[in-house]
ROSE-4610 file (N, C-alpha, C; in Angstrom, 1 decimal, always signed):
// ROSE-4610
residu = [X/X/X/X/X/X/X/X/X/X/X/X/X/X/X/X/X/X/X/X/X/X/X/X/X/X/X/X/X/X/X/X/X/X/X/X/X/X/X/X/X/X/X/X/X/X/X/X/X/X/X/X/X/X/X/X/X/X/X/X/X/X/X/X/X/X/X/X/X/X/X/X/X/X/X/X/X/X/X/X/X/X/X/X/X/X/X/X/X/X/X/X/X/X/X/X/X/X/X/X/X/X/X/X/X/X/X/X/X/X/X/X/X/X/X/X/X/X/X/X/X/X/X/X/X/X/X/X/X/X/X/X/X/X/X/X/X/X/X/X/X/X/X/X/X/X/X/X/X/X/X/X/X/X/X/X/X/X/X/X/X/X/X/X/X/X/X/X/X/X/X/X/X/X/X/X/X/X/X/X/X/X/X/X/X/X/X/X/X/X/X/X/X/X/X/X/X/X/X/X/X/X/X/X/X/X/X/X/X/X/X/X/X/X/X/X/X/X/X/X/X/X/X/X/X/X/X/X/X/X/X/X/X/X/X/X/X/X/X/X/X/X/X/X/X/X/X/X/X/X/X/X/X/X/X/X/X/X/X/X/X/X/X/X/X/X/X/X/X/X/X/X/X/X/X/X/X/X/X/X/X/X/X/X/X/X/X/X/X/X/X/X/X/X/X/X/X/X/X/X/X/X/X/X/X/X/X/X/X/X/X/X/X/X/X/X/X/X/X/X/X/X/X/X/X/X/X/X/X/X/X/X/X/X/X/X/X/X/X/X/X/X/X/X/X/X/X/X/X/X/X/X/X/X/X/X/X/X/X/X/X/X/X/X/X/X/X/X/X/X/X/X/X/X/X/X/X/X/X/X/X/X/X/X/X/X/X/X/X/X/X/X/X/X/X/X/X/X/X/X/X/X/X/X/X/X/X/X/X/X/X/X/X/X/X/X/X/X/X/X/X/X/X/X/X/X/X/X/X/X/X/X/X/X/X/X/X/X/X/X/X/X/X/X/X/X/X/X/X/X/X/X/X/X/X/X/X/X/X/X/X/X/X/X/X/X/X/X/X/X/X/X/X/X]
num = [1/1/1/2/2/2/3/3/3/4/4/4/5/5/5/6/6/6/7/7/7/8/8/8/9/9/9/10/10/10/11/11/11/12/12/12/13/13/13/14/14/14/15/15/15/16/16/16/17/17/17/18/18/18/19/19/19/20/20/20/21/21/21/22/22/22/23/23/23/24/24/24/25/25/25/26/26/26/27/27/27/28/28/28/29/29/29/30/30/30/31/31/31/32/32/32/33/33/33/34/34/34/35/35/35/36/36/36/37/37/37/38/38/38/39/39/39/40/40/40/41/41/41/42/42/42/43/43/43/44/44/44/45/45/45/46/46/46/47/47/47/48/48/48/49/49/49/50/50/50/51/51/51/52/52/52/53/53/53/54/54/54/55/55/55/56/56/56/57/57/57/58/58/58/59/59/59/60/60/60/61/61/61/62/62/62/63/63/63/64/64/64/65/65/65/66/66/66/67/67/67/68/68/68/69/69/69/70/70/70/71/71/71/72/72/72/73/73/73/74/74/74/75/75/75/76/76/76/77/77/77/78/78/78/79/79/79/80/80/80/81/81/81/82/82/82/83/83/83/84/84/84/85/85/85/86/86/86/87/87/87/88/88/88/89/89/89/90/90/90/91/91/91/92/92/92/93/93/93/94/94/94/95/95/95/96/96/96/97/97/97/98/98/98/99/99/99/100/100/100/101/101/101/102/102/102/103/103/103/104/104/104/105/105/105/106/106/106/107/107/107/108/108/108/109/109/109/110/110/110/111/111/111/112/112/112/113/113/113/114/114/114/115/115/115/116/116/116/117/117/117/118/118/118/119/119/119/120/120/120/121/121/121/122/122/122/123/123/123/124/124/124/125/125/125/126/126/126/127/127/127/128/128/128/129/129/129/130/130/130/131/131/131/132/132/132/133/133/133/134/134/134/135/135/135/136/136/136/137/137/137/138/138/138/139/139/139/140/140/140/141/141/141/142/142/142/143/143/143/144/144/144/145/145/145/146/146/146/147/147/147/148/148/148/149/149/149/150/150/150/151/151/151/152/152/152/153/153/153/154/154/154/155/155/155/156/156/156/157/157/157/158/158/158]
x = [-15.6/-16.7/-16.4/-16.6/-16.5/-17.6/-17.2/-18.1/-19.7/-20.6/-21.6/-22.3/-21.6/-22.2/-20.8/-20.1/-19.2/-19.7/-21.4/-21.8/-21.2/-20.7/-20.5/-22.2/-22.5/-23.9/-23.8/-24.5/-25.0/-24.7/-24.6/-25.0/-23.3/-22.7/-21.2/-20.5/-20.0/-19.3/-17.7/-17.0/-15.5/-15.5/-16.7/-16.6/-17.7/-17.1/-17.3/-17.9/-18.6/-19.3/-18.9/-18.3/-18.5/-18.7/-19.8/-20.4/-19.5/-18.6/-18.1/-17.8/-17.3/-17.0/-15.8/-15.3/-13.7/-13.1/-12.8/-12.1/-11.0/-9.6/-8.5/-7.5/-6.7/-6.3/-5.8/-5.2/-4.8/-6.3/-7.2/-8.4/-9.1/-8.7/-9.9/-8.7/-7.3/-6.8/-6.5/-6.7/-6.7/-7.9/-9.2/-10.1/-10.4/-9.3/-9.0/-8.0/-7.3/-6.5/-6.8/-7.7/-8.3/-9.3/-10.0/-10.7/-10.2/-9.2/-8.1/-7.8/-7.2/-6.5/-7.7/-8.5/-10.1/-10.3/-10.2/-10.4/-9.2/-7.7/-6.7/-6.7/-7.4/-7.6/-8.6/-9.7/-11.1/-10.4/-9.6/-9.8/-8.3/-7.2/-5.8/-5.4/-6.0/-5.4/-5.1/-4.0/-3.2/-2.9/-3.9/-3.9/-4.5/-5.0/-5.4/-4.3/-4.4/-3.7/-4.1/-4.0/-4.5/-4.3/-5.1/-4.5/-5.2/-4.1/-4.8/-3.7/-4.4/-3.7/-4.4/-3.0/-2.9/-2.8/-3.5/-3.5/-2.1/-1.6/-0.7/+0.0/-0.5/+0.6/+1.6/+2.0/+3.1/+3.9/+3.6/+4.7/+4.8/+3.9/+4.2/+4.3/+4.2/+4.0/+2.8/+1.9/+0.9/-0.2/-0.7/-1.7/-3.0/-3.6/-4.8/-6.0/-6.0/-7.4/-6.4/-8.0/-7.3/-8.1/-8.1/-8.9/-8.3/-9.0/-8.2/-9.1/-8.5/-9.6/-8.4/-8.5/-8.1/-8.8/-7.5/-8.2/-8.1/-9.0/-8.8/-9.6/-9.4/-10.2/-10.3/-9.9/-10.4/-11.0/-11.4/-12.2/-11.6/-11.9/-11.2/-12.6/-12.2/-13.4/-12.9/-13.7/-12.9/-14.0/-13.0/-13.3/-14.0/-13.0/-12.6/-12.5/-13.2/-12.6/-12.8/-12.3/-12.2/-11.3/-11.8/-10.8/-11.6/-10.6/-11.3/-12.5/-13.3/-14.1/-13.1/-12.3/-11.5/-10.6/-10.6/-9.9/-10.7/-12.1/-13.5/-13.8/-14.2/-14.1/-13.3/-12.0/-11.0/-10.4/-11.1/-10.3/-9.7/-8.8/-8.4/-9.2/-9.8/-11.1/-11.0/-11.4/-10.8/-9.8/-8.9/-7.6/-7.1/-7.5/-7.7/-8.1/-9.2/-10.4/-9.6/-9.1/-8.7/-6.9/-6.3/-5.3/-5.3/-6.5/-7.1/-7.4/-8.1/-8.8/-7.8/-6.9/-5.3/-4.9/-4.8/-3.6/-4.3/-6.0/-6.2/-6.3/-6.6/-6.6/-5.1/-4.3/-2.7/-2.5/-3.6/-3.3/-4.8/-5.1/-5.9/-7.2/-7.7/-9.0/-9.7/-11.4/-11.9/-13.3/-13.5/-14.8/-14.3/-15.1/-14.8/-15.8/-16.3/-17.5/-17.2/-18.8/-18.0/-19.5/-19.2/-20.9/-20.7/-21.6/-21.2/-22.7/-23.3/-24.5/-24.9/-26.5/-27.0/-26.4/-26.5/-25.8/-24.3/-23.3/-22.1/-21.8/-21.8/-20.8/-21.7/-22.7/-23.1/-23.1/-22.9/-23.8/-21.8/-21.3/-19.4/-18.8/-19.2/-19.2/-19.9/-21.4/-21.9/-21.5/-20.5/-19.9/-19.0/-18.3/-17.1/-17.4/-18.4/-18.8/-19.5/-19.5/-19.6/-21.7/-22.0/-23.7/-24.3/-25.2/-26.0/-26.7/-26.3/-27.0/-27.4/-27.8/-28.9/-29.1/-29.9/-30.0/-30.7/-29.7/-30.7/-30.5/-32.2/-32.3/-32.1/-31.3/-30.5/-31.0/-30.2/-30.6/-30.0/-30.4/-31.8/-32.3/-34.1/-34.7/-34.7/-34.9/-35.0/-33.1/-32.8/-31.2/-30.5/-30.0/-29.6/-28.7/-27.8/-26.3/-26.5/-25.8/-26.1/-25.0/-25.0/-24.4/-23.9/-22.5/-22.1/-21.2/-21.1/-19.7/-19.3/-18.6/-17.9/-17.0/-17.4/-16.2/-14.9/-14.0/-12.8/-12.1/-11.7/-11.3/-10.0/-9.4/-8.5/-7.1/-6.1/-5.1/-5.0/-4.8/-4.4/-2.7/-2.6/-0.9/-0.4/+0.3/+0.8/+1.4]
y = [-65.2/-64.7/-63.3/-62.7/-61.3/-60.7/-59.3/-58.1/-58.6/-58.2/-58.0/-57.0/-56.3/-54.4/-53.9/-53.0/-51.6/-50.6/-50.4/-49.5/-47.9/-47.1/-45.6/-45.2/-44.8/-44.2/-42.9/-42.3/-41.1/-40.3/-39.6/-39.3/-38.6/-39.5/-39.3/-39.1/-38.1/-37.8/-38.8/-39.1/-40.1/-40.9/-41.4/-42.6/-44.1/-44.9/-46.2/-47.2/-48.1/-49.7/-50.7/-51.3/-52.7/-53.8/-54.6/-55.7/-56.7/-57.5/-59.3/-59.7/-61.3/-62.0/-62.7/-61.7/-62.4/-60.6/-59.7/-58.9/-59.3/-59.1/-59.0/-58.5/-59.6/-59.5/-58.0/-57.1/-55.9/-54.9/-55.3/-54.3/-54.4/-55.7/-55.9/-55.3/-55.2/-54.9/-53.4/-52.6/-51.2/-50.6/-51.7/-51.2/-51.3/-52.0/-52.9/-51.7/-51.6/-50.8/-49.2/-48.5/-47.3/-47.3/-48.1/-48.2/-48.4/-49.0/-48.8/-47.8/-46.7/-45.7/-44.6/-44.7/-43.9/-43.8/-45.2/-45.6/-45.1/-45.3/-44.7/-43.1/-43.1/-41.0/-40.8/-41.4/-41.5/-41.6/-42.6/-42.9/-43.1/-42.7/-42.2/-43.7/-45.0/-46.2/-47.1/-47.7/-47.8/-49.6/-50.1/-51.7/-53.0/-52.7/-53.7/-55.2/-55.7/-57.6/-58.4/-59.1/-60.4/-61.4/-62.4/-63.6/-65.0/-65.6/-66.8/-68.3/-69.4/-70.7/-71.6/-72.0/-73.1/-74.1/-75.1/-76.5/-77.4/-78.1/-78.5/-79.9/-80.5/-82.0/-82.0/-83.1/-82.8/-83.9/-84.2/-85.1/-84.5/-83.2/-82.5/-81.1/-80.7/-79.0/-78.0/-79.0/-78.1/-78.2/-76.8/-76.3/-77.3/-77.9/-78.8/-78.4/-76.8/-76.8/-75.4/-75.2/-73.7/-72.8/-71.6/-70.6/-69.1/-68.2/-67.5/-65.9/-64.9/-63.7/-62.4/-61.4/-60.3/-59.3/-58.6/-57.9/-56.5/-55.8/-54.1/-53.5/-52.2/-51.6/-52.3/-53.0/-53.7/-55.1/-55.7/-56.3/-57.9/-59.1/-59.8/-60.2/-60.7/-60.7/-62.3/-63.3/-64.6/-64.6/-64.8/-64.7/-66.5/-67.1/-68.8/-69.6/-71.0/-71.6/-73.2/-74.3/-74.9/-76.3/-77.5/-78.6/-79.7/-80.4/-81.9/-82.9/-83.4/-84.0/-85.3/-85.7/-87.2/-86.1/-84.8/-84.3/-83.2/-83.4/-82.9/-83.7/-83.2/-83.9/-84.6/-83.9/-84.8/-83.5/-82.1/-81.4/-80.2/-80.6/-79.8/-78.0/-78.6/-77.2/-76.4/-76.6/-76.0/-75.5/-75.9/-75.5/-74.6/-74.3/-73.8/-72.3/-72.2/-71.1/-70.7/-71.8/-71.0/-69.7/-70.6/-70.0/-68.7/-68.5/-67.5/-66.6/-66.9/-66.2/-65.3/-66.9/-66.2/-64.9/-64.9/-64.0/-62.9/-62.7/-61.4/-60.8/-61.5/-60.7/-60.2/-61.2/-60.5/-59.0/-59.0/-57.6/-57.0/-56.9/-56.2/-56.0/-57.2/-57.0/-57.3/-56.5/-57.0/-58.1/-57.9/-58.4/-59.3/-60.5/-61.1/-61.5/-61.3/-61.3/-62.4/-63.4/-64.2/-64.8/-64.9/-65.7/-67.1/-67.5/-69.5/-69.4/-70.7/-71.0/-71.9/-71.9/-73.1/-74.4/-74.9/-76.0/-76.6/-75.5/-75.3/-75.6/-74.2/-74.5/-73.8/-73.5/-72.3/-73.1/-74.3/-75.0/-75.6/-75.9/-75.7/-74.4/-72.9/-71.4/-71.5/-71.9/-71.5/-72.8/-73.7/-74.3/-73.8/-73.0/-72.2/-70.7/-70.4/-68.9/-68.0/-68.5/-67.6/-67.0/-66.2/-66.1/-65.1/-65.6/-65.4/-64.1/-63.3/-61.7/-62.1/-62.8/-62.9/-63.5/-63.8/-65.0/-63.9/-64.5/-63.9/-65.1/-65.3/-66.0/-66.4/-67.5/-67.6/-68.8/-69.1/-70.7/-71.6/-72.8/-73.0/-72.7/-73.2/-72.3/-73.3/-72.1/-73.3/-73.3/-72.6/-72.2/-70.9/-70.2/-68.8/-68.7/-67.2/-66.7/-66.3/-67.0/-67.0/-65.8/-64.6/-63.4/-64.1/-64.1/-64.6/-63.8/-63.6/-62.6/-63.1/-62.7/-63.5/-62.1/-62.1/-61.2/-61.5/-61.2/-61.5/-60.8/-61.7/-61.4/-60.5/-60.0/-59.8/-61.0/-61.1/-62.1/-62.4/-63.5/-64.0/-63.7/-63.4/-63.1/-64.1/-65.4/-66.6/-66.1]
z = [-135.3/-136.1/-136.4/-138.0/-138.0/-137.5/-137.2/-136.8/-137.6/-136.5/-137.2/-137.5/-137.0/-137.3/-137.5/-138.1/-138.3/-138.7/-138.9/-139.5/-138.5/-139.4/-137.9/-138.3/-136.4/-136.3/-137.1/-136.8/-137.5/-136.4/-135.4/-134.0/-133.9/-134.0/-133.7/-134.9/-135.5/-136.4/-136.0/-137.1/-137.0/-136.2/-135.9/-135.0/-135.5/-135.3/-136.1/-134.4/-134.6/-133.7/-134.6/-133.7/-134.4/-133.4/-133.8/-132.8/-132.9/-131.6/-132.1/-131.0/-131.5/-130.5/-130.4/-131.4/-131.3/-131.1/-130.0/-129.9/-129.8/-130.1/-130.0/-128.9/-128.4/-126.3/-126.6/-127.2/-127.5/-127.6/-127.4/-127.7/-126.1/-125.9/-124.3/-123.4/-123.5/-123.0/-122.8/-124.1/-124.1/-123.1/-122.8/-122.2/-121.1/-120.5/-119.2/-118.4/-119.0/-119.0/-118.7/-119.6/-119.8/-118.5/-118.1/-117.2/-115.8/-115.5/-114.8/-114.6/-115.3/-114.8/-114.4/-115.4/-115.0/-112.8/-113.1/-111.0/-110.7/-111.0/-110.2/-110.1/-111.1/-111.0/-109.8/-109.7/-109.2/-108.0/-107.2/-106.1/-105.4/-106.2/-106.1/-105.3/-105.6/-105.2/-106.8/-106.4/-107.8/-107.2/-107.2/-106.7/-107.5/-109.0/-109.4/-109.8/-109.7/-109.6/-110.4/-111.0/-111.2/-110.2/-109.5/-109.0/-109.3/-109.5/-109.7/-108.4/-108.6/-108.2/-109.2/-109.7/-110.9/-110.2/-110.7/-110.6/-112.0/-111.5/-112.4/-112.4/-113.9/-113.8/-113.4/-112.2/-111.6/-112.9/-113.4/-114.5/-116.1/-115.9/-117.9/-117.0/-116.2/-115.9/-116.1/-117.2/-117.7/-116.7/-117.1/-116.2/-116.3/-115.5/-115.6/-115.4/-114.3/-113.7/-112.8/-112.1/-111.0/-110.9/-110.7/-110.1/-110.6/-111.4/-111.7/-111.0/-111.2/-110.6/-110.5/-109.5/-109.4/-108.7/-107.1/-106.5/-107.2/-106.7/-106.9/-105.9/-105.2/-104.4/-103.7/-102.9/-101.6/-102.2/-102.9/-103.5/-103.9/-103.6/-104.8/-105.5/-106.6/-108.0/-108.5/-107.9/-108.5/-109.4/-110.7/-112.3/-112.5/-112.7/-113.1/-112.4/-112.0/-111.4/-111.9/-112.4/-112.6/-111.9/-111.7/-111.5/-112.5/-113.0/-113.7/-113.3/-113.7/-112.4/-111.8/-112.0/-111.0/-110.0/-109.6/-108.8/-108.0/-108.3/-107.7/-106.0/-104.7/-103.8/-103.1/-103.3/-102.3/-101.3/-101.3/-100.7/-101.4/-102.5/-103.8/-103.6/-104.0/-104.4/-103.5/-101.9/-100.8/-100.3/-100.9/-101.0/-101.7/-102.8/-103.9/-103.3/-103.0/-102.4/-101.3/-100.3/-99.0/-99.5/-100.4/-100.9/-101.4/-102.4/-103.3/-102.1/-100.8/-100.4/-99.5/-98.5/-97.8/-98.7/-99.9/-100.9/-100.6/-101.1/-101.4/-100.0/-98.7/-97.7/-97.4/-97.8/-97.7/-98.3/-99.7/-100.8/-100.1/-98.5/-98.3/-98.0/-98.9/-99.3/-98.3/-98.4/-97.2/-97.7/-98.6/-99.6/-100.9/-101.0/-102.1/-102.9/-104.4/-104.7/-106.4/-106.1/-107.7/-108.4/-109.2/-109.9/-110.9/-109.9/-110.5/-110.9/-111.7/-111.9/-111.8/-111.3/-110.4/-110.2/-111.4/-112.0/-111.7/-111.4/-111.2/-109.8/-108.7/-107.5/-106.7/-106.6/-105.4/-103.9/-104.1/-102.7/-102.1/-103.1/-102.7/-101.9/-102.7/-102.0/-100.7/-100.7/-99.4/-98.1/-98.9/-98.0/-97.0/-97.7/-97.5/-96.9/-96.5/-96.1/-96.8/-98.3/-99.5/-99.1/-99.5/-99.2/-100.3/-100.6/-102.5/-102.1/-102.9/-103.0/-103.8/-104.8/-105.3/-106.9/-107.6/-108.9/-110.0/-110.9/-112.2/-113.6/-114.1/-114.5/-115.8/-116.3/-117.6/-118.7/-119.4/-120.1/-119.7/-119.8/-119.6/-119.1/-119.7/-118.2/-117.1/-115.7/-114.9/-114.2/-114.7/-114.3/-113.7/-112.6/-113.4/-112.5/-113.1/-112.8/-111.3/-110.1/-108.7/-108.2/-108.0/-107.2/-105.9/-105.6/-104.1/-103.4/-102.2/-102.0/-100.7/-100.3/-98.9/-98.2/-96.8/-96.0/-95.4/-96.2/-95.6/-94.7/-93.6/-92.1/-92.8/-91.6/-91.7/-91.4/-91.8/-91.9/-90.6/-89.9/-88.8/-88.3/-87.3/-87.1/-86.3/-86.6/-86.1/-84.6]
């Protein structure tokens, strides 16, 4: 969809808004980025990641399902997480989460914070340790975006 605003305010001389929903991976990334370095000045730690665990056809290679996110600061931030429903309840998912969760305490972290809704996974999370700081209420009604975070141990040493 194009912009629905470019008008420049009045307020700010040479400077332009534009409202959308198609930004461009080179624009969210300039801001991803800018904001990034903003914290590495802030807090002289230089640790943002992405991490994810892909789920994948073992007979085409392609990605099926998985879990995607990214620590920083101490923190992991699981973004995505998805499996098909015929590979829902056998374990999978769990495995998934314990992996995601192994890695980021590997990269440190001590907290892990994610938002599923109602409808979705919260009662899978608080299977797993995960515990609801709190709901805010969305569409439908009768639904809303569930806050969860979890404390991550420190790694076990075999």
């Amino acid at each position: 969809m194009p912009a629905t605003d470019s008008t420049p305010p009045t307020r700010w001389a040479g400077i332009g808004l534009t409202v959308t929903d198609a930004p461009q991976p080179s624009e969210v990334s300039l801001i991803s980025d800018a904001l990034d370095r903003f914290n590495v000045d802030a807090t002289a730690i230089d640790d943002r990641r992405p991490l994810a665990v892909l789920v994948r056809d073992s007979s085409t290679g392609g990605v099926i399902g998985g879990l995607t996110g990214r620590t920083s600061l101490g923190l992991f931030f699981l973004d995505l997480f998805f499996l098909p429903r015929e590979l829902r309840g056998g374990g999978l998912g769990a495995e998934i989460l314990r992996r995601a969760e192994g890695e980021a305490r590997a990269r440190g972290c001590r907290t892990a914070v994610l938002y599923t809704i109602t409808f979705q996974a919260p009662g899978f999370y608080a299977q797993h340790g995960w515990r609801r700081l709190g709901e805010v209420p969305c569409d439908p009604p009768g639904t809303g975006r569930v806050f969860m975070t979890k404390d991550l141990d420190p790694p076990t040493i075999p």
